[in-house]
N, C-alpha and C positions, 0 to 999 in steps of 0.2 A: 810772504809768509812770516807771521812777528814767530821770536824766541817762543821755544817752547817754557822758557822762565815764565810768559808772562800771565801763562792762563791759571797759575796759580796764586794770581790776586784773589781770585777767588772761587770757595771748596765747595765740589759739588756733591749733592744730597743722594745718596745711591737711592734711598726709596724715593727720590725726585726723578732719576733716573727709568727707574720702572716704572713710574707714574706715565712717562714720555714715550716709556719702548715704542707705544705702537707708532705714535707720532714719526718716530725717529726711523721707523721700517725697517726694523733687524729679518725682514723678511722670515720669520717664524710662523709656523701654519697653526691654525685653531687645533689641527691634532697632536702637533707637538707640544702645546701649553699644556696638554693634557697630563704627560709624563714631564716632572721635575728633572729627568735625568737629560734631556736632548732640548732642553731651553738653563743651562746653571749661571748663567750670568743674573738673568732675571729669579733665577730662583735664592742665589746667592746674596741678592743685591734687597730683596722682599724678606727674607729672614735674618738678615744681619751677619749672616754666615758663609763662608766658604769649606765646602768638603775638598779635600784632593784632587775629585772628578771636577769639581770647578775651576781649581785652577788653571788642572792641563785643558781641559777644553778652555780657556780665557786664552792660553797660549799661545796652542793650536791658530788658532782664528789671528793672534797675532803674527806668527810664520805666514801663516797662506798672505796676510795681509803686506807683508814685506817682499815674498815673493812676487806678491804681483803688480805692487810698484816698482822695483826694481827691472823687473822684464819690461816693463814698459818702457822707463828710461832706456834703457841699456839699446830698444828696438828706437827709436826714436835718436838714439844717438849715432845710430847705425847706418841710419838715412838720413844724416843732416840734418836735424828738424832744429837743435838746439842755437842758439844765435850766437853761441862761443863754441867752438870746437873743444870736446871732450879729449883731454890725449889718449894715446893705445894704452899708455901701462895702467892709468886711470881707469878705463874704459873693460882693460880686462881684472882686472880686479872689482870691479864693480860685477862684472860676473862670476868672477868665482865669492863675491860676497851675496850673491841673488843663489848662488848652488849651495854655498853652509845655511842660510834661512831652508832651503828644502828639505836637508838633511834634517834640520831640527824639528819639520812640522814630522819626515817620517818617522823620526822616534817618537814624537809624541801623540803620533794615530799609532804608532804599534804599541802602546802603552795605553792603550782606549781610548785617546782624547779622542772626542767628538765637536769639530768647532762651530761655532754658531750659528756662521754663515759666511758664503764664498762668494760673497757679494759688498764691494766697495763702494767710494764715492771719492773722487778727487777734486779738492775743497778749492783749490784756485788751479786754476787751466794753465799757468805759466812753469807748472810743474812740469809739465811735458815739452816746453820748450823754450826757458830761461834758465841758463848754466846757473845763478845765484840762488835760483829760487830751487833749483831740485838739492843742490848738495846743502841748502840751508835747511831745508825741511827731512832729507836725512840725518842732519844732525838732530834734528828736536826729535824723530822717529825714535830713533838709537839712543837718546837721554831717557824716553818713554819705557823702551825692550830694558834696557839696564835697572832701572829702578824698579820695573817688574820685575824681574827675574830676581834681582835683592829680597823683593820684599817677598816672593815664592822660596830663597833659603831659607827663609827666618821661617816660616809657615811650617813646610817641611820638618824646619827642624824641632818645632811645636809636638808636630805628628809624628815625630819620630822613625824619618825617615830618610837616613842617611844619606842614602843611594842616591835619591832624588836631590837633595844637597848639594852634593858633587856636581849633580849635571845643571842643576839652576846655575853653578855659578862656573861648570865650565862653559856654556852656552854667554850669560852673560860678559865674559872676558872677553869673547869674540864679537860681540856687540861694538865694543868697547872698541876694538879694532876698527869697526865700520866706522864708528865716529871720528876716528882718528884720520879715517882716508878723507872722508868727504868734512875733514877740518882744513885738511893738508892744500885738498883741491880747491877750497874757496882762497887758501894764502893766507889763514890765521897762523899766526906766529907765538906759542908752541902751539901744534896741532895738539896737546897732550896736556890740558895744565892743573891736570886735579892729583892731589896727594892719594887721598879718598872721595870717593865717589858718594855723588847726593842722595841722602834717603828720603827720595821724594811722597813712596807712596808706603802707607801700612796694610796695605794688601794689593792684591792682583787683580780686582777686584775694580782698584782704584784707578789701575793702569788702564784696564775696558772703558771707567767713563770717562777719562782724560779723552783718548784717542776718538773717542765719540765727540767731545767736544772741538776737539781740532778737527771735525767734520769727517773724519777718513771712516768711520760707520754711520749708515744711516745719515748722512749730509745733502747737500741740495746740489753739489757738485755733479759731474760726469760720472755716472754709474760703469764699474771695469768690475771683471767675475777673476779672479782665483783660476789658470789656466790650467792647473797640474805643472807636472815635471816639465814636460814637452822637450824643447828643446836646450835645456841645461847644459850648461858647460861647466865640468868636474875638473878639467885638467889641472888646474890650479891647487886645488882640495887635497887635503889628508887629512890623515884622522877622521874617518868619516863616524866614527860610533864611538859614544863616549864610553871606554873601557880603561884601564888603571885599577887600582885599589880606591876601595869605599873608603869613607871617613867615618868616623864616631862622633855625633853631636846628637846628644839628648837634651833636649828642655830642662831647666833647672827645676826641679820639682816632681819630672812625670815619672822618675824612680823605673825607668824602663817601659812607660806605658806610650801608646799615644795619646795625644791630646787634639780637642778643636779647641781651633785660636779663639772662636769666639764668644764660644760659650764656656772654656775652659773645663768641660766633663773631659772623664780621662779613660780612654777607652783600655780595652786590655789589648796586650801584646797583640801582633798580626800570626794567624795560622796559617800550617800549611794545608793546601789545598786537601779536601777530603777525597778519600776513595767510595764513599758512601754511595750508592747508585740513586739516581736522584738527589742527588745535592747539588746544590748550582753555590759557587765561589765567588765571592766580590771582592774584583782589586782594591775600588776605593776605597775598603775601609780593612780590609782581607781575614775577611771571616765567610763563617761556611751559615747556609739555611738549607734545612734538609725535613722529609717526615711530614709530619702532621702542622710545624712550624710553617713550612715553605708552602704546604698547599692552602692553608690561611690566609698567609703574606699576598700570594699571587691572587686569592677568590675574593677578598675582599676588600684590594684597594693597594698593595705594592706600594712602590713607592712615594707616591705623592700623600699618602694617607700614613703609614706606617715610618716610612723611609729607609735606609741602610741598615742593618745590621752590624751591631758595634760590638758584641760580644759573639763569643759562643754560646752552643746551648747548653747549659751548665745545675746546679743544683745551688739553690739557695735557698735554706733552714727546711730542710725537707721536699722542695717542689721544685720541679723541674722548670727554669725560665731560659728566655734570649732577650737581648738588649737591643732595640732599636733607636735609632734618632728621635722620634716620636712616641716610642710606648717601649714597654714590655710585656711579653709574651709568657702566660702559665698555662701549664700544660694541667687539665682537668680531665683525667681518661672518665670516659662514660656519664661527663656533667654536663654535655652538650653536642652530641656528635656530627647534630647535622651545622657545627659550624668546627669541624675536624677537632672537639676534645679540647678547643683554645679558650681560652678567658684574658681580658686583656686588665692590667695592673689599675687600679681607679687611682690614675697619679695627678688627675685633675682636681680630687678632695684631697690628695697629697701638698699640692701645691699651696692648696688655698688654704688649707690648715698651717704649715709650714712659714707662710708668709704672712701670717696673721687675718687672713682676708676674711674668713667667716664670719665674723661680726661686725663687719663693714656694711655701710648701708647697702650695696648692689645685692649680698647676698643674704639678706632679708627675704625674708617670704612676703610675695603680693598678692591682689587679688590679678582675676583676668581679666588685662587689656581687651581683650578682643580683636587684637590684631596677628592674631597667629595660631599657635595651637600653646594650649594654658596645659601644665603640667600638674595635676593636683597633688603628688605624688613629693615633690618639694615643696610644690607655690611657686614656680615661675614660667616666665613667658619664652617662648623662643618665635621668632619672624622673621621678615625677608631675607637678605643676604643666608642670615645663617640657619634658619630654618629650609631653605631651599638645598642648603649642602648639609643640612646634619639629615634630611628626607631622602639624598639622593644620592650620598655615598659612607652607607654606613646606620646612620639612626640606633636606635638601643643598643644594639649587642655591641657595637663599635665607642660609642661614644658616654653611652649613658644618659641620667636626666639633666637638665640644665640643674646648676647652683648658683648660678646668681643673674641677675639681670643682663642687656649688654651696658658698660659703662667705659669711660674712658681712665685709662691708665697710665697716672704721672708720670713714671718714668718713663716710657718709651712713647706718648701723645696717641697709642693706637686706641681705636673702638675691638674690646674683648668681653668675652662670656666665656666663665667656665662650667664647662661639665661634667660628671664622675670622672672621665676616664681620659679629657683632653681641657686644652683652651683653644677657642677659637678666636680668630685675628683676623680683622678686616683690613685689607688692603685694597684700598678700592682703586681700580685700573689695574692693578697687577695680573687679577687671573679672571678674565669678566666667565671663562668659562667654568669656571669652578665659583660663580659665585663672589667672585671677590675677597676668598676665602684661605688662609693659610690656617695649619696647623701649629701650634708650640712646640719645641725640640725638649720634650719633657720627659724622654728615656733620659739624654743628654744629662740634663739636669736632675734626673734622682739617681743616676750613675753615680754622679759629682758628690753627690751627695753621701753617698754612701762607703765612698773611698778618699774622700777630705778629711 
């Protein structure tokens, strides 16, 4: 197993990454591509972005993943299989280091995570029974968990969320310890020799496809599942729940707001949970959707269409709105009932105004191709990929007319069209059941806008 230094010759492409998922068999079902919320690595990795709910699920799936290499060695040490004897204080300490990973995945499923999959791959076979080869590849493990967990305080601390702060970097301290044992037990001499620790990755994000590259997801290796608890051995363990006093770390700039690291909109403060009946509460971003909003949200497309709720539902220059990742929400009593009174923001001609686009050739008026359905209404065309998904979740009241053609766009190298009320964004392999089809994070971005 080479250092985990070395897979950093060279940097891998996250939308190369989701290009491969399927390839690579994250084991994820056609019904879960469906919903962005129980697939976030890919969804994270296809929009450029990580929400909160993507990190702790990225994590999540790294606990169960440590858990259950660990149990393995540890059974395997147990029975002699290894060709150096493991010593006992070694050997128990390797298990109360396999029981603090449990402890971390249970706070982080009691905190929502969802992880991605409880299904492994072990990339060279000598890990299960060559002493050099298992405590070498807990160290590149643990160089992996550290630099994620770093790069999950900085996020947090983007987002404005202390709490979480704290436990990224009490969880990662203990990392650190693991490295330190299985430095100890190979007979590196200091087991210990960093002043400060490497900031390997700029997201969590980054940590999932490292670890995928070193084969331990989706690898051609020996397939091993995520046991649960089972037989843990705690006796070692304290502190089992990260409690203490919170810290104070706000982002330089967010003036007490949240912020996404990626797109930099800055959301407003987190609320507390409503008593509203019928209001459902989002930790990820913890704001409330309630009313004639939520039944919208949920009837015509939730969250893969809409996505998070970033604000409250609040009053702006006379009209009732909510802030989504993807749109904003107006409230029109009696302008449309049989789509519950909603109208959604046309931030799609926002943008394209905004960014100088309308007098660009794409959004020129054409005649009809004839490869699709011709919009006379602007003059342009909409066809396959995204005709199939502006037909089939959503169409007018959601989206609006096309304004421009599809064309490609310099900065980011994707195929986009925009329309009244969104842009669309081809990702081709990412979502084959949606089409190939992402949304723009254009609440995000006229949030940003609006509070810059």
């Amino acid at each position: 197993m080479p250092r985990f230094d070395a897979m950093f010759t060279t940097r891998i492409s996250r939308r190369s990454l989701v290009r491969g998922a399927g390839a690579l068999g994250l084991g994820l079902a056609a019904s879960q591509l469906l919903d962005f919320s129980t697939a976030p690595l890919l969804r994270a990795a296809a929009a450029g972005s990580e929400s909160l709910q993507d990190i702790v699920n990225i994590a999540a799936t790294a606990e169960q993943l440590a858990v259950t290499l660990l149990g393995g060695a540890v059974s395997q040490a147990m029975t002699g299989k290894y060709n150096r004897p493991i010593p006992d204080p070694v050997l128990s300490i390797l298990q109360a280091a396999r029981a603090e990973e449990q402890y971390h995945f249970e706070y982080l499923k009691a905190a929502g995570a969802q992880p991605l999959t409880s299904t492994f791959t072990i990339p060279d076979p000598a890990l299960l029974t060559d002493y050099n080869t298992l405590f070498s590849t807990i160290v590149a493990l643990e160089e992996a968990f550290i630099a994620a967990y770093t790069a999950a305080a900085a996020e947090f601390a983007q987002m404005n969320h202390p709490e979480l702060v704290k436990v990224a970097l009490q969880i990662a301290s203990v990392e650190g310890e693991h490295r330190v044992l299985a430095n100890y037990a190979l007979g590196t001499r200091p087991a210990n020799d960093l002043a400060f620790e490497y900031n390997r990755f700029a997201t969590v994000g980054d940590a999932a496809a490292a670890l995928q590259k070193l084969g331990f997801i989706g690898g051609s290796g020996q397939s091993v599942s995520y046991p649960g608890p089972g037989g843990i051995d705690s006796s070692m363990v304290q502190n089992t729940q990260p409690g203490g006093p919170s810290v104070s770390c706000v982002a330089p700039g967010s003036s007490g707001s949240a912020a996404n690291p990626s797109t930099g909109a800055v959301y407003l403060p987190k609320a507390p949970k409503s008593n509203t009946p019928g209001s459902r509460y989002f930790d990820v971003t913890g704001h409330n959707l309630g009313g004639g909003f939520r039944a919208y949200w949920e009837k015509f497309g939730g969250l893969p269409i809409f996505g998070y709720p970033i604000t409250e539902e609040m009053q702006e220059n006379g009209l009732t709105v909510q802030y989504f990742e993807r749109t904003r929400f107006e409230w029109h009593p009696g302008a449309w009932p049989d789509h519950y009174d909603v109208l959604l923001t046309l931030l799609g001609s926002w943008q394209a105004q905004r960014n100088g686009l309308t007098n660009t050739e794409p959004f020129k008026p054409v005649a009809d191709n004839h490869q699709g359905v011709y919009f006379k209404e602007t003059g342009h065309n909409v066809s396959g990929d995204f005709l199939n998904y502006w037909m089939e979740f959503g169409d007018l009241a959601v989206y609006g007319y096309p304004l421009s053609e599809p064309y490609t766009d310099q900065q980011t190298g994707l195929t986009v069209q925009y329309f009244q009320r969104q842009r669309f964004e081809w990702h081709p392999g990412a979502w084959p059941e949606r089409f190939n089809v992402l949304l723009g994070l254009l609440g995000d971005e006229y949030l940003q806008s609006k509070r810059s």
